[in-house]
N, C-alpha and C positions, 0 to 999 in steps of 0.2 A: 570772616576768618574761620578756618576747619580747629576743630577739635578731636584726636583720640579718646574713647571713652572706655575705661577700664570700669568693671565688673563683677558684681556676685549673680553665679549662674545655679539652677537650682542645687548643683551639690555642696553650696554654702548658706543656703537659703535664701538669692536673690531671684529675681526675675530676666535677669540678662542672658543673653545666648551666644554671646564672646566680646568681641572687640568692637564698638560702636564709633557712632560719630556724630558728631556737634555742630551746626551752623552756628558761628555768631554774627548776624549780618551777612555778605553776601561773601561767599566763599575763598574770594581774590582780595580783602580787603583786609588791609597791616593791623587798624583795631577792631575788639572786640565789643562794643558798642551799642550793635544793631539786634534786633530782634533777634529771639533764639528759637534752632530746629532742631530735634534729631531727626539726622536723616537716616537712622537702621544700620545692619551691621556690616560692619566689611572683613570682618574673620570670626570664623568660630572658635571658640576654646574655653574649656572651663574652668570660670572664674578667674579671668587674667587680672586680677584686684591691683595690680600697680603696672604700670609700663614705662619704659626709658627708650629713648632714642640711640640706632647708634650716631655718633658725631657729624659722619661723614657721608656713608650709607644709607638705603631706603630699605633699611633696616628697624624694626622696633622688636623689642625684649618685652614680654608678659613674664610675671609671678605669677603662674600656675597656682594658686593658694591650698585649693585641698590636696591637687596629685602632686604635690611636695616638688614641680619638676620648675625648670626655666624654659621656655619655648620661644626661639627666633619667629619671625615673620617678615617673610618680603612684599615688598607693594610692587603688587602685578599691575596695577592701574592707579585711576586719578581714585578710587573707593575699593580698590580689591588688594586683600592680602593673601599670601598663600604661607604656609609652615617652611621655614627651612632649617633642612635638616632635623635629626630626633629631638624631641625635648631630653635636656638633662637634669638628673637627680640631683638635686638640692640641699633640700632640709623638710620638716614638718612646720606645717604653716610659712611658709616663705612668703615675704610680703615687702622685699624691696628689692629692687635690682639697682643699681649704678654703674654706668657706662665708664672706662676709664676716659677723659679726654682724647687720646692718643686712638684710641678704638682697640685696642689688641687685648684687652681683656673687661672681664665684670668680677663685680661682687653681688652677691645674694645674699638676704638677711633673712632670716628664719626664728620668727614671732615660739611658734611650738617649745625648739627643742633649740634654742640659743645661737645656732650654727651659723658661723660667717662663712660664706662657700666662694673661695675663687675660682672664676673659667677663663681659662683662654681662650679668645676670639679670634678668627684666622682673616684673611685675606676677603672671603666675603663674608662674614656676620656670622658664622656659625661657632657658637659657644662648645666647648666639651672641655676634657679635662678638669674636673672637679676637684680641687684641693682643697681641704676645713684646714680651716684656721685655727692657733691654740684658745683652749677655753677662755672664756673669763674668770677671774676670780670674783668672790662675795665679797667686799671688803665690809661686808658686816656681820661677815660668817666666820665658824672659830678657827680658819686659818687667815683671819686676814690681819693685814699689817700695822704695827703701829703708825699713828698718825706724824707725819715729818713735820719738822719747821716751817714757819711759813706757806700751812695749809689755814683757808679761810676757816676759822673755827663758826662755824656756824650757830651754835647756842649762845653764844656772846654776843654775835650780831642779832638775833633776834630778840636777845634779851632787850637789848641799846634799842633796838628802832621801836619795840613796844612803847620803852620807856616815853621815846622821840613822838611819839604818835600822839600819845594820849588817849586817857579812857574811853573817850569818842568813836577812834579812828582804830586803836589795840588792836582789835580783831579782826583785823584786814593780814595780819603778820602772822605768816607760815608758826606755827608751834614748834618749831624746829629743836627749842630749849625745854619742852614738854617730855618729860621720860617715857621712854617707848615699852608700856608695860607688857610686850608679846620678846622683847628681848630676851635672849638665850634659851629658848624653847622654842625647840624649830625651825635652827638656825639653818642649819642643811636644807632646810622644805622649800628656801626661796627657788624658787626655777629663773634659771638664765632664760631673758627675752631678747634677741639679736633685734633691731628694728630697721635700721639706715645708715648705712654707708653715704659717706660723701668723699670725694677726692678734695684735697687741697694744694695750695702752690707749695712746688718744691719737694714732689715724690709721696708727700705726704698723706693717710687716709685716715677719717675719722669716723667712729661707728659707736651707735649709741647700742647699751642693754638695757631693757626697760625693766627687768625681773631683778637684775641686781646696783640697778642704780649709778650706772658707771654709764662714763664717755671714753674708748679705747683708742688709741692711735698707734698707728702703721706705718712701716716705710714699706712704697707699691715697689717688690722687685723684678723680677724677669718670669719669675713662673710660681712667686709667692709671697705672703705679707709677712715681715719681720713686726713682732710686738715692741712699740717701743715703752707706753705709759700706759697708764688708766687713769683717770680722776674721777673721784668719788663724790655722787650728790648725795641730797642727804636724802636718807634712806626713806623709802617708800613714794619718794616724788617719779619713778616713773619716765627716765630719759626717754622721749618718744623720738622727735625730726629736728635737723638744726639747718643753720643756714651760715652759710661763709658771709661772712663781710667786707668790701673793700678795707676797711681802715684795721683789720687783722685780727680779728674777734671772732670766735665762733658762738653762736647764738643757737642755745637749747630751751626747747620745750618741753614740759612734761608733762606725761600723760593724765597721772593720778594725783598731780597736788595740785597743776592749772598753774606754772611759775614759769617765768623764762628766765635762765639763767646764764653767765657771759664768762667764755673762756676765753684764755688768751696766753700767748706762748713767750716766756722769759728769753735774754740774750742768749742764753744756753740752751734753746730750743724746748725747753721744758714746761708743759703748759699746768695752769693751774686754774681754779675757779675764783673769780674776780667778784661777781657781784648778783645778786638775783632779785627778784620781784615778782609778785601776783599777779598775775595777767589782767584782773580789775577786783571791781568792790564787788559786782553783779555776781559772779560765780557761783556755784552752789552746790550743798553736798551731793556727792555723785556722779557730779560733774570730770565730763576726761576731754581732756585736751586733746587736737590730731595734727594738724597740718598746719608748718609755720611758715610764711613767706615773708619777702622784702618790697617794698614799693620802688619803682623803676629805680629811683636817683640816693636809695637806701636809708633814708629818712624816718622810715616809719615799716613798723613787724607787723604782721596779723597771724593772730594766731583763731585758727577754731577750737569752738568749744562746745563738746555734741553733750548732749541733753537739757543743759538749758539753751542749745541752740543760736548762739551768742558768735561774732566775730568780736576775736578784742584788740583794737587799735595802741600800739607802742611806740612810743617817739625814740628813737636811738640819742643819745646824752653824751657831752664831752666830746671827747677823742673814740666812743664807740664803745668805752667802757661798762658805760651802763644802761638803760632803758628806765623811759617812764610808762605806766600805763597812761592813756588816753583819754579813751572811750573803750566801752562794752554796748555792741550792737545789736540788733536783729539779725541773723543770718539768711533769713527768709524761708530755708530750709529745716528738713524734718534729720537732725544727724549728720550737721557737715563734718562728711568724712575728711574731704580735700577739697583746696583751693589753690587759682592761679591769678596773680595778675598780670594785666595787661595794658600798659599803659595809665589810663583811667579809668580801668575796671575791674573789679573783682567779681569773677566766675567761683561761683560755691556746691558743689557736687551733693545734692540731699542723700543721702544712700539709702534712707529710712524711709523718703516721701516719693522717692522716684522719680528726681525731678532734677535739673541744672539751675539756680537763676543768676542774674547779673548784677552787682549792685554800684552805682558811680561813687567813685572815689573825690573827695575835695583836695583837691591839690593842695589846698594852701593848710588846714587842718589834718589832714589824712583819714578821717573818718569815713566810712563807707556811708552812703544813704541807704536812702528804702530802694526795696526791689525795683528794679528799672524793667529786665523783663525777663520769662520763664518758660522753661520746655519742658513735659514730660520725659524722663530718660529712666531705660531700667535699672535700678539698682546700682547709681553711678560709686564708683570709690577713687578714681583717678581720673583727671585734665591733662591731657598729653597736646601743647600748642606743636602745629602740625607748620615745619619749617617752609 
């Protein structure tokens, strides 16, 4: 199976020289399983740190990360891409793209400076027309809004499951009910982080801010995004990537507290925050969450967790309301940035060690094992399975 390999090129300070690619086993083959190669580049570009597919077309989209720009690529071959069209201006640090389903337009997420950037895609793949989106608000900054009825009061919860824990276990529970003594000094100083756009069923777009602690939702229109809501996590965890879920849960992770947390949207279309959890016991200060995915049959989350180097294993609970932690793993790698699986694999991108490895999945558990096998790869940050 081929792999897309997105990158930090030296003007982010990685080792990569644009757009890579990945053997896993031999190149026609549906799993990811078999031995791993890199086989070198198949476009140049600096720092394309995320790439998205378009739907239909042999088209792929790079985040430009430092030239703040979006850049098309067509596949001239079975390993050659070429630029099409100019690259378009973005944001500072841009670090997601999403494809709409439909293909007729993207979103850019912009890590820097907050900015949600819509493009219009045309007939063959070429992105332009750049529309931002309105800002986010702080809703822990001194315009933000009082809190409505039937918001999860989060200090209560965490007061209760300490209690539910015991002195044992206590310390495994977010301090959410812990007074935040940097409050009201420096409220203004949060900076908006944009991260990840996702499309969802029904017109619908959802986009985390990692700086101000919010999940935003969209309605995708004809040549721009209408704001419908925000919901607010609790401040300082760090909205990083989520995942849709068949049973109608959106599923967040966060960067700087290491929690997944589960939205989900009332009769009136109005989503709210449902339920969260530690990603595991293992975690450790310092430690930032990146990339969350779902196992084929949506059973079970893995979320990475770079510096202690960990994947952590989550069983989805109920009706999809809620998750449990697992396991917390080896990730075999030095900083997984991203991950993909595949079937009965998890592919882990080291960005830190330079390297890809694979690790098999237990169907009946969901825990990853130990490394199965490993490739040198420069300074990987994205898995792009190559259709």
């Amino acid at each position: 199976m081929r792999f897309w390999l997105g990158g930090y090129t030296a003007d982010m300070g990685g080792s990569a020289s644009g757009i890579g690619m990945l053997l896993a086993g031999a190149a026609d083959e549906a799993s990811a399983g078999g031995p791993l190669a890199y086989a070198g580049e198949v476009a140049t570009a600096d720092s394309p740190s995320w790439l998205a597919p378009h739907p239909s077309l042999d088209v792929v989209y790079a985040a430009l990360e430092h030239r703040q720009q979006v850049q098309a690529f067509r596949r001239t071959g079975e390993t050659t891409f070429a630029p099409l069209g100019d690259p378009v201006a973005a944001g500072e640090a841009v670090c997601h793209i999403a494809v709409a389903p439909d293909g007729g337009s993207l979103i850019a997420s912009c890590w820097g400076d907050g900015r949600v950037v819509r493009m219009t895609v045309d007939a063959a793949g070429r992105p332009s027309s750049p529309v931002l989106a309105p800002a986010a608000v702080d809703p822990y900054g001194p315009d933000a809004a009082p809190a409505e009825a039937g918001d999860l009061d989060l200090t209560a919860a965490a007061r209760a499951l300490r209690e539910a824990a015991g002195e044992e276990f206590a310390h495994l529970v977010p301090d959410h009910d812990v007074p935040d003594e940097t409050a009201g000094d420096e409220a203004s100083g949060r900076p908006s982080r944009a991260h990840q756009a996702v499309f969802l069923p029904g017109g619908l777009v959802a986009t985390t801010d990692l700086g101000y602690d919010v999940v935003r939702f969209w309605r995708a229109g004809a040549t721009s995004l209408t704001p419908l809501q925000q919901v607010a996590l609790p401040k300082g965890s760090g909205p990083r990537h989520m995942v849709w879920h068949p049973s109608g849960h959106l599923y967040v992770v966060t960067e700087l507290s290491c929690e997944l947390f589960v939205l989900a949207a009332s009769a009136d279309g109005t989503w709210s925050l449902v339920s969260g959890t530690p990603l595991g016991a293992g975690t450790l200060p310092g430690d930032s969450a990146a990339e969350l995915a779902a196992s084929r049959d949506g059973e079970f989350l893995y979320a990475g967790v770079r510096g202690s180097n960990t994947i952590a294993t989550l069983r989805v609970r109920g009706a999809g309301e809620s998750a449990a932690p697992v396991a917390l793993v080896d990730a075999g790698v030095n900083w997984p940035r991203h991950h993909v699986v595949v079937r009965d694999t998890l592919l882990v991108a080291g960005q830190l060690s330079d390297e890809v490895a694979s690790l098999t999945l237990d169907l009946r558990t969901g825990v990853p094992g130990r490394v199965r096998h490993r490739t040198g790869a420069p300074s990987p940050t994205c898995l792009l399975p190559v259709r």
